[in-house]
DRENKE-728626 format. One record per residue: residue in one letter; x, y, z of N, C-alpha, C in turn; residue number from 1. Coordinates in steps of 0.02 Angstrom, whole numbers, plus 50000, padded with zeros to 5 digits. Layout:
N
(rec 'a',(X,Y,Z),(X,Y,Z),(X,Y,Z),NUM)
...
This chain:
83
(rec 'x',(50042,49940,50000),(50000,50000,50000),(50043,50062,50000),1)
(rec 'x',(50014,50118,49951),(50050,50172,49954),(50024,50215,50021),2)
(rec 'x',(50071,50262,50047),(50056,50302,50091),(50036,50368,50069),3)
(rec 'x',(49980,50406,50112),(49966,50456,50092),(49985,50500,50110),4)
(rec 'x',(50020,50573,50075),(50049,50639,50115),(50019,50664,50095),5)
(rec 'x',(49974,50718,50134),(49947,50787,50090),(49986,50859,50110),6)
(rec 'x',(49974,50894,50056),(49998,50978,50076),(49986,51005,50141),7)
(rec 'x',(50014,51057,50165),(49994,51076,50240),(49932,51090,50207),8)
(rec 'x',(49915,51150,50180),(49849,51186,50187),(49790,51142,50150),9)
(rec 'x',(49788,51098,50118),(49726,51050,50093),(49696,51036,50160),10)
(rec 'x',(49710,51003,50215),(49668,51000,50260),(49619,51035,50285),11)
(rec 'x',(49672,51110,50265),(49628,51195,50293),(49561,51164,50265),12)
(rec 'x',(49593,51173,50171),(49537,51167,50121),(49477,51125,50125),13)
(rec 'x',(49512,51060,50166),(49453,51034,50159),(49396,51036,50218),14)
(rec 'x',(49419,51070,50281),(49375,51101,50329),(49320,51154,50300),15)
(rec 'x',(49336,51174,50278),(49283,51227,50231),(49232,51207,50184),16)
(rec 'x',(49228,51133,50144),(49202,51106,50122),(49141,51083,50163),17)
(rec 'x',(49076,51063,50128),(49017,51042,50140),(49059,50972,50174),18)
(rec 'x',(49030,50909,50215),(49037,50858,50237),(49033,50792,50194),19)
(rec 'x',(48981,50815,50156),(48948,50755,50082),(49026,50765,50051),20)
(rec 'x',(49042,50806,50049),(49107,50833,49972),(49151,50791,50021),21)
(rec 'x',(49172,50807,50069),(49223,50798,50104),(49254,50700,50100),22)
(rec 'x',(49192,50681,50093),(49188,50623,50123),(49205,50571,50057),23)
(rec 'x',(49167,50597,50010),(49185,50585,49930),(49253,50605,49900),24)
(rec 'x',(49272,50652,49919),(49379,50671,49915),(49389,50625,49962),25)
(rec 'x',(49389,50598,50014),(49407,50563,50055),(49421,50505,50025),26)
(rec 'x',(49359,50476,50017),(49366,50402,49989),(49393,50397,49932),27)
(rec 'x',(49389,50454,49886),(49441,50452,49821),(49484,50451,49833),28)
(rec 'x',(49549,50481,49893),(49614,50490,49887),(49631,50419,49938),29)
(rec 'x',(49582,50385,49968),(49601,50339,50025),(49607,50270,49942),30)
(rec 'x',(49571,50290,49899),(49574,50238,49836),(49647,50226,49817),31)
(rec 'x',(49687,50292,49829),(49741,50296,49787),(49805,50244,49821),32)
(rec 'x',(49792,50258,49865),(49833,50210,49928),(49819,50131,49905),33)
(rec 'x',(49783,50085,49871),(49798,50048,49841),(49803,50051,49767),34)
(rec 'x',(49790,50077,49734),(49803,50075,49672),(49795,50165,49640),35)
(rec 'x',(49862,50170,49644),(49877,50247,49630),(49873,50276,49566),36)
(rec 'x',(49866,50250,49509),(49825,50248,49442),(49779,50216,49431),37)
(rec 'x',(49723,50202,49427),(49667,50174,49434),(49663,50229,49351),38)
(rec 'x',(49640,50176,49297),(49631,50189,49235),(49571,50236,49213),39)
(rec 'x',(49541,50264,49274),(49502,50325,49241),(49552,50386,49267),40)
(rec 'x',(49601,50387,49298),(49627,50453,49288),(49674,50481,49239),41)
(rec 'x',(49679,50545,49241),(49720,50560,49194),(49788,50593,49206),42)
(rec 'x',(49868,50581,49172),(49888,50629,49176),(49901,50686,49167),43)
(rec 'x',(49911,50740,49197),(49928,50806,49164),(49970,50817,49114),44)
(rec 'x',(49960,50880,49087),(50006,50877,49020),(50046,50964,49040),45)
(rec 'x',(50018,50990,49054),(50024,51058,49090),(50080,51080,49160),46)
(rec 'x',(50075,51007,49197),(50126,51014,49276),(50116,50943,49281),47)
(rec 'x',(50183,50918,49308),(50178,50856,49316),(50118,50842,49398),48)
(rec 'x',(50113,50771,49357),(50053,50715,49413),(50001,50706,49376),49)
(rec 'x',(49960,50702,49413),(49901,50683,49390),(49831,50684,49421),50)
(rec 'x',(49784,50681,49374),(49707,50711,49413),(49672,50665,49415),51)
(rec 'x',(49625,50663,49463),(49577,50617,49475),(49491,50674,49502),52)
(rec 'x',(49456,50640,49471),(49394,50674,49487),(49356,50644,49536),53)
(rec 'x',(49325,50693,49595),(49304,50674,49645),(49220,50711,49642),54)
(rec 'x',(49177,50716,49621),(49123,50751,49616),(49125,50806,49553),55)
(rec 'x',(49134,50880,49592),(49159,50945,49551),(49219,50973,49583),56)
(rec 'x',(49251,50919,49617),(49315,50945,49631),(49367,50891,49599),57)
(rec 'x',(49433,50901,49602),(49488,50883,49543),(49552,50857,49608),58)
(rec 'x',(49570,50810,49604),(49639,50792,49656),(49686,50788,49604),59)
(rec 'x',(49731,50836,49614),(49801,50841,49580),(49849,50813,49624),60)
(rec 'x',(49887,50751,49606),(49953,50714,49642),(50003,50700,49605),61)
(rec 'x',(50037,50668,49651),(50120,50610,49623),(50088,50578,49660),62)
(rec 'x',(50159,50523,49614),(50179,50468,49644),(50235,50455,49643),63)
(rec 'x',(50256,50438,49689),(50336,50415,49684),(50332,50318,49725),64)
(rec 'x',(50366,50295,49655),(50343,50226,49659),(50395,50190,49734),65)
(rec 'x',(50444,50219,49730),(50521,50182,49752),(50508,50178,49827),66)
(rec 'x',(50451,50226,49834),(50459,50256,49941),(50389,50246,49942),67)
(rec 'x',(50343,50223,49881),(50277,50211,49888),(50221,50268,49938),68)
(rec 'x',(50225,50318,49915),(50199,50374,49931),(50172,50377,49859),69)
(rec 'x',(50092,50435,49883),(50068,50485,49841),(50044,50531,49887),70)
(rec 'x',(50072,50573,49839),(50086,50662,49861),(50023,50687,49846),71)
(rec 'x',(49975,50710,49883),(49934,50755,49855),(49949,50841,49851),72)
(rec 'x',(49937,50852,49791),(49971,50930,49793),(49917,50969,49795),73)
(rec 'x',(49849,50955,49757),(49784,50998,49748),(49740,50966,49746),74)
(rec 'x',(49676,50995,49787),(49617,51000,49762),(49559,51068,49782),75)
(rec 'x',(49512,51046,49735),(49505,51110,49704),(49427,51099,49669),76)
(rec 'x',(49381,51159,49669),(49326,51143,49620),(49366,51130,49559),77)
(rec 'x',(49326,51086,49505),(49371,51086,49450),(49363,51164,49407),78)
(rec 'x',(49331,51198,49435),(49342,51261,49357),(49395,51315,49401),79)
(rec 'x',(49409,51286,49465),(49478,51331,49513),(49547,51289,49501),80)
(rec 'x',(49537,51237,49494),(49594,51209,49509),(49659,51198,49449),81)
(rec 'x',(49669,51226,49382),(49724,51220,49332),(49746,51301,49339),82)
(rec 'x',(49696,51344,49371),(49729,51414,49359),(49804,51422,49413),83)
C-alpha cells in the first residue's frame, strides 16, 4: 500500500468544504493508497502528476513509486483548480 501525504493547507481546504464533498475526496484519495492509477485518471500535460475526479472537485498528485507514497498537491473545484 502506498502512503498518503497531503499539503499543509489542503486539510485547511478541506475544513471549509460541505461534509457530503468531504467524504467523497476522502474516499477518492484513500482509493489511491491501493492503486495509485486506477485507469480512469488522467495525467497532466500542463505540471507534472496527475488528476483524478472526485464530484466537482479535481485531486492533483504524484507518485513516487520507490518510497511508495502519493503526494497530494491539489484540490480544488474543478473550474479553480488548473489556474
Amino acid at each position: 500500500m502506498y502512503e498518503i501525504i497531503f499539503q499543509i493547507d489542503i486539510k485547511k481546504y478541506l475544513k471549509k468544504l460541505p461534509k457530503k464533498d468531504v467524504e467523497k475526496i476522502i474516499k477518492t484519495i484513500e482509493a489511491l493508497s491501493t492503486e495509485p492509477r486506477p485507469r480512469w485518471i488522467e495525467k497532466l500535460k500542463s505540471r507534472v502528476g496527475y488528476r483524478v475526479r472526485a464530484g466537482n472537485y479535481r485531486i492533483i498528485y504524484t507518485v513516487e513509486d520507490k518510497k511508495l507514497i502519493v503526494f497530494v498537491i491539489d484540490i480544488d473545484d474543478r473550474k479553480d483548480v488548473y489556474k
